[in-house]
C-alpha positions as CSV (number, residue, x, y, z in Angstrom):
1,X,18.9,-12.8,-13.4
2,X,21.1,-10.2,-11.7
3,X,18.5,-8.0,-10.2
4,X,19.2,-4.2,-8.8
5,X,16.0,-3.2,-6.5
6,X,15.9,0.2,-5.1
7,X,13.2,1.1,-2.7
8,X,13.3,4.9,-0.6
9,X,11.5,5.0,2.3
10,X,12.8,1.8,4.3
11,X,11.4,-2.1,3.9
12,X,11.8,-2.6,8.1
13,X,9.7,-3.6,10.0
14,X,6.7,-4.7,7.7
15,X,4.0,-2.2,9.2
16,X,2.8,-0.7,5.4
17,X,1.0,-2.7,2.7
18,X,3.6,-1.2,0.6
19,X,6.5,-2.9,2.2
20,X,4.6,-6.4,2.8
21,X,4.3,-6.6,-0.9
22,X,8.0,-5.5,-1.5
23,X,9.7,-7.6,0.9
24,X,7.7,-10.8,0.2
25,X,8.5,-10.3,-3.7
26,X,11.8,-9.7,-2.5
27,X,12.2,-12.4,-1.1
28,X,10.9,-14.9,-3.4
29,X,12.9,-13.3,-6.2
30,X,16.0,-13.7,-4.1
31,X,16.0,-17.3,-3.9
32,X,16.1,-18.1,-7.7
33,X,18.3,-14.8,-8.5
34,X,21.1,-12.8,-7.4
35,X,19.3,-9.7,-6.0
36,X,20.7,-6.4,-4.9
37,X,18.6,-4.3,-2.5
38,X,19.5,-0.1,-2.5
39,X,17.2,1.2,0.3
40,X,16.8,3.8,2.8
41,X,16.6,4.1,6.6
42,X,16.1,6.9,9.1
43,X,19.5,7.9,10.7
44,X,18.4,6.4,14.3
45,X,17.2,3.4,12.9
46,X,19.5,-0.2,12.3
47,X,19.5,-1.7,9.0
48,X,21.1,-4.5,9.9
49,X,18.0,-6.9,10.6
50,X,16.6,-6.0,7.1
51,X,19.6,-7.4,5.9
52,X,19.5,-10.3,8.5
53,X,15.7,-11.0,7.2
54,X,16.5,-11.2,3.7
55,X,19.3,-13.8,3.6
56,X,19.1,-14.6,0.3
57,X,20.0,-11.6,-1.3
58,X,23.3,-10.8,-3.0
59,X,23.6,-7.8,-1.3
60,X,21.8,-4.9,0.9
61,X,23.0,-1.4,1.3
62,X,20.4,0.9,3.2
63,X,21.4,4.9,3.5
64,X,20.5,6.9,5.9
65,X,18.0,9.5,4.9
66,X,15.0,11.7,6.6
67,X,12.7,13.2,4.3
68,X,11.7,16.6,5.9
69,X,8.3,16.6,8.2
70,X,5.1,18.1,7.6
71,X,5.0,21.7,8.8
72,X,9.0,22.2,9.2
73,X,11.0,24.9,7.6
74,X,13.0,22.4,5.6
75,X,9.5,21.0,4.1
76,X,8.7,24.6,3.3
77,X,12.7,24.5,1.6
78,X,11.7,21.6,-0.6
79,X,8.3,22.2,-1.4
80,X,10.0,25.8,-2.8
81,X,12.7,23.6,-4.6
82,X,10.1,21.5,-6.2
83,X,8.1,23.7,-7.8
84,X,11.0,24.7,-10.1
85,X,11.5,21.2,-11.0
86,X,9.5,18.2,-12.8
87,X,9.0,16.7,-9.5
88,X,6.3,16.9,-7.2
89,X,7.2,17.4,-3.9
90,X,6.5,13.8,-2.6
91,X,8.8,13.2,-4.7
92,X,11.4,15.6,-4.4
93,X,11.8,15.0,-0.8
94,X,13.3,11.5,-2.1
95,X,15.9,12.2,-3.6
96,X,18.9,10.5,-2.6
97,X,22.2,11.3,-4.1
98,X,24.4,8.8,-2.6
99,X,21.9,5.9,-3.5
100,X,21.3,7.4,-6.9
101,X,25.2,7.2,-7.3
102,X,25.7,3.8,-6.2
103,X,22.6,2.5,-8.8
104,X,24.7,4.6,-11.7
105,X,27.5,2.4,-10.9
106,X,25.8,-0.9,-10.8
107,X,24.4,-0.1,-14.0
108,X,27.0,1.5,-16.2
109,X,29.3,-1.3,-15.2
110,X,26.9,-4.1,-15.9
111,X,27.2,-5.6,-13.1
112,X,22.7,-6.5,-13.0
113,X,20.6,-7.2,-15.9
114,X,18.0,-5.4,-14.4
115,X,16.2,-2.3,-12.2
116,X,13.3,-2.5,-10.3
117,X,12.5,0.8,-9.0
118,X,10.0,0.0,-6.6
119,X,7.5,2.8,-6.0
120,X,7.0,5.9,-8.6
121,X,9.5,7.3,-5.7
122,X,12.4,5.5,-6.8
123,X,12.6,7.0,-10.4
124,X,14.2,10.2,-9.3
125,X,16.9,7.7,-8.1
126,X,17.4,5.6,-11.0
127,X,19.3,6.3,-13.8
128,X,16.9,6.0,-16.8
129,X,17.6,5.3,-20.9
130,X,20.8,3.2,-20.7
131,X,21.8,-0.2,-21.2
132,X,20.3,-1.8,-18.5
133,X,16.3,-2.1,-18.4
134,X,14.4,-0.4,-15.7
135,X,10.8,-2.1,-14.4
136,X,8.7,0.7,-12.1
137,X,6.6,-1.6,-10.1
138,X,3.5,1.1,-9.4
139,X,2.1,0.0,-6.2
140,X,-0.1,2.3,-6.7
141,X,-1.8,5.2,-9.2
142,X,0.0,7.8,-7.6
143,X,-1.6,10.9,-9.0
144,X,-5.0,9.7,-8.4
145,X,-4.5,9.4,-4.7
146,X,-3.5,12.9,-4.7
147,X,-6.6,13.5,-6.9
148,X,-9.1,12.2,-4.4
149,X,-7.4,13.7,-1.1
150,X,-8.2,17.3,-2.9
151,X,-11.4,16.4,-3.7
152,X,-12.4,15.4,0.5
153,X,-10.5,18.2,1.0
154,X,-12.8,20.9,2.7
155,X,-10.4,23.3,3.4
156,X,-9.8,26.4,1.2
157,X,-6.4,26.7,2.2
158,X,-5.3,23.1,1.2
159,X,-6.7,23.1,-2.1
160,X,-4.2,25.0,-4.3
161,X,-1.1,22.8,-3.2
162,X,-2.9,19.8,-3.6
163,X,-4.1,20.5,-7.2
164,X,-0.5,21.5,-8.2
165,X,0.8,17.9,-6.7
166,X,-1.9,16.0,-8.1
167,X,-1.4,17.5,-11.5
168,X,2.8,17.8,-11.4
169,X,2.6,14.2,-10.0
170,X,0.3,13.1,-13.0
171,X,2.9,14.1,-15.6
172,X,5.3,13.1,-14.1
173,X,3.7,9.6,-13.3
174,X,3.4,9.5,-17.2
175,X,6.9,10.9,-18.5
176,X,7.8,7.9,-15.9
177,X,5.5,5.1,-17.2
178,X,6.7,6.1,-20.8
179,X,10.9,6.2,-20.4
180,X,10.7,2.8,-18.2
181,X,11.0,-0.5,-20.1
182,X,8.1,-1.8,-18.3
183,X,5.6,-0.6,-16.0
184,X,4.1,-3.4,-13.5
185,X,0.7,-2.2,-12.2
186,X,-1.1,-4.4,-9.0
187,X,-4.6,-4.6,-10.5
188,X,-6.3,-4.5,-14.4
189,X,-8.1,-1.3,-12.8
190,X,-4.7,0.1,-12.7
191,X,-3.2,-0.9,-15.3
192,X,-5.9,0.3,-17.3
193,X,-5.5,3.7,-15.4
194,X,-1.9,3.8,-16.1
195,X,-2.2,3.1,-20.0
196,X,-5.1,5.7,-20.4
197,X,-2.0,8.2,-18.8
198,X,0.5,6.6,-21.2
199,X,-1.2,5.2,-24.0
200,X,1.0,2.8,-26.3
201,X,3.7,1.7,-23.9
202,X,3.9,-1.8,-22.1
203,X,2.3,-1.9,-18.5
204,X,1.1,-5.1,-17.0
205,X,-0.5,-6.5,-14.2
206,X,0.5,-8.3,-11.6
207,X,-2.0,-9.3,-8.5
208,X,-1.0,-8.4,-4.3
209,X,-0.1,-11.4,-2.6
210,X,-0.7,-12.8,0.9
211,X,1.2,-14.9,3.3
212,X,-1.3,-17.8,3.6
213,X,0.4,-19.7,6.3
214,X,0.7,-16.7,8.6
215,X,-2.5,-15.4,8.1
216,X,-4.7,-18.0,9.1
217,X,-8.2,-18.5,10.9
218,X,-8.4,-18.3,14.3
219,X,-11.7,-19.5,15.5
220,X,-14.8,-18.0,16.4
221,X,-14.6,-14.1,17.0
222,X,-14.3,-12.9,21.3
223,X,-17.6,-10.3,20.2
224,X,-19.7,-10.6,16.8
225,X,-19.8,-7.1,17.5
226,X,-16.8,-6.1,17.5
227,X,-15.4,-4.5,14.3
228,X,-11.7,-3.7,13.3
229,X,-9.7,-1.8,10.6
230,X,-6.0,-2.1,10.3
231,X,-3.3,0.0,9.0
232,X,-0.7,2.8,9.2
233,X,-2.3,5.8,10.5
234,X,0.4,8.4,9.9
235,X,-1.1,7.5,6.0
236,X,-3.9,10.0,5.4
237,X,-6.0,7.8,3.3
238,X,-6.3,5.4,6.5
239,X,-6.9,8.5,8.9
240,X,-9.6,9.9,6.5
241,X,-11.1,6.7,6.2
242,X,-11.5,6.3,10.8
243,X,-12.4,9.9,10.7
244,X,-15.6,9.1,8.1
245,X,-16.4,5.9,9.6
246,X,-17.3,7.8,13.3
247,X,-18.7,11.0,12.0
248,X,-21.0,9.3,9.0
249,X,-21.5,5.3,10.0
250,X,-20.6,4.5,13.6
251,X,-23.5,6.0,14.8
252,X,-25.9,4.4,12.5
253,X,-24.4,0.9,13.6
254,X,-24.9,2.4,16.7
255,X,-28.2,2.8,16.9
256,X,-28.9,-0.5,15.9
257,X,-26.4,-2.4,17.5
258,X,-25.5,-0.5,21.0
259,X,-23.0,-3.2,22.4
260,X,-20.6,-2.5,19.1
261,X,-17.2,-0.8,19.3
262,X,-14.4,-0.7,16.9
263,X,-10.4,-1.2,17.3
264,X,-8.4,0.7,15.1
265,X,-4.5,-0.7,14.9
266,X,-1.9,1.0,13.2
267,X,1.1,3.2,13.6
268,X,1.3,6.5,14.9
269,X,-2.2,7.8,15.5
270,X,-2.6,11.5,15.1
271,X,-3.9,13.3,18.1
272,X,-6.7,14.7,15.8
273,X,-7.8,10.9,15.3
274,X,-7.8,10.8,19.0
275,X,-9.5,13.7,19.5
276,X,-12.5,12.6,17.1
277,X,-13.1,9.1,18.9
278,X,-13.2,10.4,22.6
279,X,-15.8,9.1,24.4
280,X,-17.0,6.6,22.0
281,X,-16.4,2.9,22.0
282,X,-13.6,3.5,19.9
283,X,-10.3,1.8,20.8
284,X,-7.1,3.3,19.3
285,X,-4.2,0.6,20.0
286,X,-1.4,2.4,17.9
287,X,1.6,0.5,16.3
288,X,1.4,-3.1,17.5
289,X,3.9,-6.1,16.5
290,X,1.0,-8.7,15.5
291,X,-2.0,-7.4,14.4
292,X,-3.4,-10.8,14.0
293,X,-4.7,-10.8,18.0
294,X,-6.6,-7.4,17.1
295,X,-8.6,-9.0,13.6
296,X,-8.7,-12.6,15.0
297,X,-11.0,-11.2,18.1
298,X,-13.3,-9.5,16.0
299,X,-16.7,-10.0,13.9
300,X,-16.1,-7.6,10.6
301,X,-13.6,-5.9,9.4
302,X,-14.5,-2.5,8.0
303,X,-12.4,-0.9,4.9
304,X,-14.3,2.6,4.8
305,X,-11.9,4.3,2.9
306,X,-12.6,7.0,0.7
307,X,-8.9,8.1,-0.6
308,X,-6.0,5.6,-2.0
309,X,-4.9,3.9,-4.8
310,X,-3.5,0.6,-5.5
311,X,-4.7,-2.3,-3.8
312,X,-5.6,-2.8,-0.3
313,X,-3.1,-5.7,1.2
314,X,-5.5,-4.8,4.4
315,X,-8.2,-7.1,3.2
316,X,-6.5,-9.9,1.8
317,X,-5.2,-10.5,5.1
318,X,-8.7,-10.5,6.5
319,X,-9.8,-12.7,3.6
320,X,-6.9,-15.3,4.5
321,X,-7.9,-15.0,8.4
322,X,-11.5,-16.0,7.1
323,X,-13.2,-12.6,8.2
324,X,-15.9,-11.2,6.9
325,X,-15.5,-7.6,5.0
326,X,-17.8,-4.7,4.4
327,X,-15.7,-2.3,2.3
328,X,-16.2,1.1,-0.1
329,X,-15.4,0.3,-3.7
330,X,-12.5,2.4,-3.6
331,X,-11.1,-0.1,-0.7
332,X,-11.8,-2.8,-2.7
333,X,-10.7,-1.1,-5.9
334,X,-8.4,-3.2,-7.7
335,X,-8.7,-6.6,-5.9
336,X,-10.3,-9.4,-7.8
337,X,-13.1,-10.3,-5.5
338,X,-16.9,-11.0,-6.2
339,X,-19.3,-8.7,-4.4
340,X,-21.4,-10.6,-2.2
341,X,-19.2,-13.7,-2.5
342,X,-16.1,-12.6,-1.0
343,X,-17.2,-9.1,0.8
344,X,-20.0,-6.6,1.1
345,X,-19.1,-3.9,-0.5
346,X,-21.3,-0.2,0.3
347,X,-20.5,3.4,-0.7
348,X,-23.3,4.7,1.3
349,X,-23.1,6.1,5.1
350,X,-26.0,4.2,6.5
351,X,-26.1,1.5,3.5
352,X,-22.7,0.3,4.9
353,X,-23.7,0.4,8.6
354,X,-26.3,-2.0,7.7
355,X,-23.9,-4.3,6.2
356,X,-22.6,-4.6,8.9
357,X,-25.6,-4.8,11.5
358,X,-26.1,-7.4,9.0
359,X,-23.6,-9.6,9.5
360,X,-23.3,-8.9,13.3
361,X,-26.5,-10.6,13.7
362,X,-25.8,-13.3,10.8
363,X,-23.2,-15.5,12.2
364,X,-23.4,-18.0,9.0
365,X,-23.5,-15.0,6.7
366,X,-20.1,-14.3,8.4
367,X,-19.0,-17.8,8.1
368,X,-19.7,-18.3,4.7
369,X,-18.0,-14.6,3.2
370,X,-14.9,-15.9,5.1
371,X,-14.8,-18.9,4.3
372,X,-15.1,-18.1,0.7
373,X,-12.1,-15.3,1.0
374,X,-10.0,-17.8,2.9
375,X,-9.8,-20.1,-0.1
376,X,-9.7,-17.9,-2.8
377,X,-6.7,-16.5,-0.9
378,X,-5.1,-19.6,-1.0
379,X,-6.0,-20.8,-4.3
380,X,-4.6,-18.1,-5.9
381,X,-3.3,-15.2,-4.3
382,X,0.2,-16.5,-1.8
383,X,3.5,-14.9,-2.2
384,X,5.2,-17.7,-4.1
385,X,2.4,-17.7,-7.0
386,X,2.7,-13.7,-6.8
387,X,6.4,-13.2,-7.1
388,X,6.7,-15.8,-10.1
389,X,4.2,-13.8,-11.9
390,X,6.2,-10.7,-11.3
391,X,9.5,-12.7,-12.3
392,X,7.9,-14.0,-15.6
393,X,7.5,-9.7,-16.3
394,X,11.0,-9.3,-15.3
395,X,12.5,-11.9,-18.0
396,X,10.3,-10.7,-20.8
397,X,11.6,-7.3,-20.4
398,X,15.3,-8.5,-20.7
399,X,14.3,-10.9,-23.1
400,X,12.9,-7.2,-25.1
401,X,16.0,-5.5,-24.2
């Protein structure tokens, strides 16, 4: 296959869940196929070692592109512009002309037998209802992530823009889903959440991977006590998720457990998250290059999340490190693991702070969850067995063409 990928917002370095599962499909695809990468960078940044990483494609053009920042007059420009358009503005503030361009080129001269437009971003950027069929790999359920930041959203002032982008970004997620070819979903949970949106047209699933051989056990933890959570905390689904865990379960854990503290590692920590976990044995490392050092040293890993969609890549790679989990079901949602076989899974406050008191002071309860994630990661769930499931899709839909 001749493949055309276009992702906005970057694919270097591999600090998002989102770009993990790109790249490694990416990659995979790239050494069976001839694969063309559009993509985006911010104008400081080199694209050059994205290119240098992924070899094996045909090609990879990055342009460089800043979407505008929350709370600047050029946001308050585009949110204006957006409103008189389909898009919603996490959307709008994608929109790349020059890459949109050079995909109208590749695909009016049939020069690739088929788009991925990775992300519900990409659409806007992808020429749609031609000759070449277009794939939209949904990493997630867009609208519903929007749907659940309004409703933690205790500000009054907040609420009005957020119900107009969860609902513009809802039909628009649709119209997308139905003028596609194919829409790839990472979980049955949302596929089925996609189809009830867009009843009738093909979407499929296909499962999040992990890198089996980097993510590996480590040994015992340094502290049984010592809890961790991992991920990009310029994401607001991430923040939310610290910011609950302190106020509504660290000090039941606490309580119980005095010697506990947790380390949070991610990118760009706000200075409100900061501000919240002052003074308590809370350790905020910001962006780090390995965070296998960070999950390795601890006892449980802790997914309290309350907003998000798609699937959390987050705990696969504590499954494939052999850690135990205590998670909400929204950050398990979507992942095919067995509750109390593979994770502990609590939507409670204090019912999740005694999960994991529980498996501070259980070392072979620990043991046994990870070992139990470790091999269901690798029986099932690496990056090779992932991106041919996702190829498989990709021929059927040119075979449909």
């Amino acid at each position: 296959m001749r493949i055309l990928w276009v992702k906005v917002g970057g694919l270097w370095p591999l600090d998002t869940g989102g770009r993990l599962r790109s790249f490694h499909t990416l990659s995979e695809l790239s050494r069976r196929h001839e694969v063309t990468l559009l993509t985006t960078h911010a104008p400081e940044e080199n694209p050059r070692e994205l290119a240098d990483r992924l070899s094996h494609c045909e090609r990879v053009v990055s342009f460089a592109h800043r979407p505008p920042k929350r709370g600047s007059l050029r946001l308050a420009g585009t949110y204006a512009g957006s409103l008189l358009s389909e898009l919603p503005l996490d959307l709008w503030k994608w929109r790349v002309p020059a890459l949109r361009a050079e995909a109208a080129r590749l695909m009016e001269t049939g020069e690739v037998d088929l788009c991925v437009a990775d992300f519900l971003a990409a659409v806007p950027n992808v020429p749609l209802g031609g000759q070449v069929p277009v794939v939209l790999f949904e990493h997630n359920v867009e609208h519903l992530i929007w749907k659940r930041l309004l409703d933690v959203e205790g500000r009054g002032w907040r609420r009005l823009p957020l119900e107009i982008e969860w609902r513009k970004m809802r039909r628009f997620e649709a119209r997308a889903c139905k003028r596609v070819n194919l829409t790839v979903a990472v979980s049955e949970v949302d596929r089925d959440l996609l189809a009830a949106e867009a009843p009738g047209v093909p979407i499929r699933d296909v499962p999040t991977g992990v890198d089996t051989s980097y993510f590996v056990p480590n040994g015992p933890p340094d502290s049984a006590a010592g809890l961790v959570f991992t991920g990009s905390m310029d994401w607001y689904p991430n923040e939310d998720a610290i910011l609950h865990f302190v106020d509504a379960i660290l000090p039941h854990v606490l309580r119980e457990v005095p010697t506990a503290s947790l380390t949070v590692v991610g990118r760009k920590p706000s200075a409100r998250l900061r501000r919240a976990t002052s003074g308590l044995p809370v350790r905020i490392t910001g962006g780090v290059d390995d965070v296998r050092p960070y999950v390795s040293k601890a006892g449980v890993y802790v997914v309290p999340m309350r907003v998000g969609g798609g699937t959390r890549l987050k705990i696969f790679e504590a499954l494939a490190m052999g850690k135990a989990v205590v998670s909400t079901t929204i950050g398990a949602e979507g992942l095919p693991l067995a509750t109390g076989r593979h994770f502990l899974r609590s939507d409670d406050p204090a019912d999740f702070a005694r999960a994991v008191v529980s498996l501070i002071r259980d070392d072979g309860r620990r043991r046994s969850l990870g070992l139990a994630g470790r091999r269901l990661m690798e029986e099932r769930y690496s990056w090779p067995r992932v991106a041919r499931d996702f190829e498989a899709r990709c021929e059927e839909t040119i075979r449909c063409q």
